[in-house]
N, C-alpha and C positions, 0 to 999 in steps of 0.2 A: 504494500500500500504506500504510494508515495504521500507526503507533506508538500502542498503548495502554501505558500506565503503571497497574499493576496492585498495589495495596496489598492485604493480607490476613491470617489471623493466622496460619494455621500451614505445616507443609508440605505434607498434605494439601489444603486450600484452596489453593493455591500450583498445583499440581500440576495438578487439577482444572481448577480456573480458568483457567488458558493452555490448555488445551482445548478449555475451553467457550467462551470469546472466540474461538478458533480456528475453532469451527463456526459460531456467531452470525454472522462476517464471512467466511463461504464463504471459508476458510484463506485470506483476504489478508489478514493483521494481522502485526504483530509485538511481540508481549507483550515490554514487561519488569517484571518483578514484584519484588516488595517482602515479604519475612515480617516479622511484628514478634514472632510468638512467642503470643500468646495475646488475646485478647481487649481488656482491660486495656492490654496495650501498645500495639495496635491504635490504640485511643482516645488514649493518647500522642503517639502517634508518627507518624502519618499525615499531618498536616501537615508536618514536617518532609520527610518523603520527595516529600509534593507540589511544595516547594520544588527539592526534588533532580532532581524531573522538566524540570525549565526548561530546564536545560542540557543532559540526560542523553544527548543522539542528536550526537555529532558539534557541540557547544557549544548545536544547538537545543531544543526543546521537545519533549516526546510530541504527538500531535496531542491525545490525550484520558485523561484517566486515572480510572478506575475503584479506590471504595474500597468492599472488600466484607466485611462482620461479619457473622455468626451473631448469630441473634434471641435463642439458648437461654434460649427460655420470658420473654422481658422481650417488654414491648410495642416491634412494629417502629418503631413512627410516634414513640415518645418517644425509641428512638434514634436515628432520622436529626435528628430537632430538636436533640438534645445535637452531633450530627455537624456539622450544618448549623455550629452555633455556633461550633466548632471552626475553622471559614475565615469565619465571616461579613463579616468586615473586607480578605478577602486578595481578591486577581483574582490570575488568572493568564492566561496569553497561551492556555488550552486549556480544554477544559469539563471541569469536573470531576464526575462521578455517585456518590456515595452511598447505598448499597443494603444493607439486611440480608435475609442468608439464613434464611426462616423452615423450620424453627428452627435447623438450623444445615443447612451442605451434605450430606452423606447423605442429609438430606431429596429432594434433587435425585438423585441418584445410583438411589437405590433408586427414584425416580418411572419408570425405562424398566429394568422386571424384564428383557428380553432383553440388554439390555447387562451386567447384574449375571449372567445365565446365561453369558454367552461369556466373559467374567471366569472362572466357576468348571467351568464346564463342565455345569453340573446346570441343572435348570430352579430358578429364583429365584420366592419369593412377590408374587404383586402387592399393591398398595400401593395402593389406588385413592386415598384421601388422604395420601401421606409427608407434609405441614405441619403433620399433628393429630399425629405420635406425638411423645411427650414427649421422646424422646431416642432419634432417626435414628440416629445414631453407634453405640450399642451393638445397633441393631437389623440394622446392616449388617455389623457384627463377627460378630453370632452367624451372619447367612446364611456370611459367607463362611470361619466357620469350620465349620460343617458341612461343607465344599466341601476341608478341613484348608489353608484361606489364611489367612497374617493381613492384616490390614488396616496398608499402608503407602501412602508419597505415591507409590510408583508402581503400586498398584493401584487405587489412585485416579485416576490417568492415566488407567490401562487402561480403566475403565469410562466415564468423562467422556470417551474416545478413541471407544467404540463407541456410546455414546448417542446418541439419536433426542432431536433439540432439541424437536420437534413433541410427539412422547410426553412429555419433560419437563414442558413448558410445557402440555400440558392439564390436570395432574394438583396444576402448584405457580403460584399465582400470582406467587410472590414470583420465582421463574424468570423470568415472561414481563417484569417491569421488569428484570432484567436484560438478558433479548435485545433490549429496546426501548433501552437502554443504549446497549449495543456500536453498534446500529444507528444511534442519533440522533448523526446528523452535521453 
């Protein structure tokens, strides 16, 4: 069973994403995860936590740790270079992966409409591209408030709990570098 070490920025992402790690590694992993609260602190603070990962399992290391930001609407590729930069000088005993969510996670969420329907109980709109809308977040807020849910970190579970990885990953490419993530061992 590997240990992933899982950076992120909020508690939705948080939530989601030990999910979604959880289906990527056919549920043999064991997520521990890190919030930093927003974007901004993200970029912060991430190394530090990557530091924290060393010892974090019992005095050893995670086997791998994943750090995951929302694109919202910035080029992905200029922020994993600012990310990159961020450890350019560190090693760690574990690999470490660097990924932004284009554009941010609801993009992924709302990519597999029947997971967003057993969420609300209603049939959900498809999405055939969720990475083009300007702003996934509020477009998941208004499905699921039609449905009278609000959007929290633990319906963010719910749906990252019932999602089709395969559905995801046809519709987001920035998905498919994450499951190739979790995957590269």
């Amino acid at each position: 069973m590997l240990t992933f070490g899982l950076v992120v920025e909020g508690n939705d992402d948080e939530a989601a994403l030990k999910e979604l790690v959880q289906k990527c590694a056919s549920g043999d992993a064991t997520v521990m995860g890190r919030r930093c609260g927003n974007r901004v602190r993200l970029m912060q603070k991430f190394p530090g936590f990557l530091e924290e990962f060393r010892h974090i399992k019992e005095g050893t290391s995670v086997d791998k740790a994943l750090v995951v930001r929302d694109a919202d609407n910035k080029d992905p590729a200029k922020l994993l270079v600012t990310m990159e930069g961020k450890v350019a000088n560190r090693t760690y005993p574990f690999p470490i992966k660097l990924l932004v969510v284009v554009q941010e996670l609801e993009a992924w969420l709302l990519a597999d409409e029947h997971a967003v329907s057993v969420v609300t109980g209603k049939g959900a709109p498809i999405v055939q591209h969720p990475e083009k809308l300007y702003d996934p977040k509020e477009r998941l807020k208004s499905v699921l408030s039609a449905a009278k849910i609000s959007y929290t970190p633990e319906i963010a579970r719910k749906i990252a709990a019932s999602a089709n990885v395969d559905a995801i990953e046809s519709r987001c490419p920035s998905f498919k570098r994450f499951r190739e993530a979790v995957l590269d061992c």
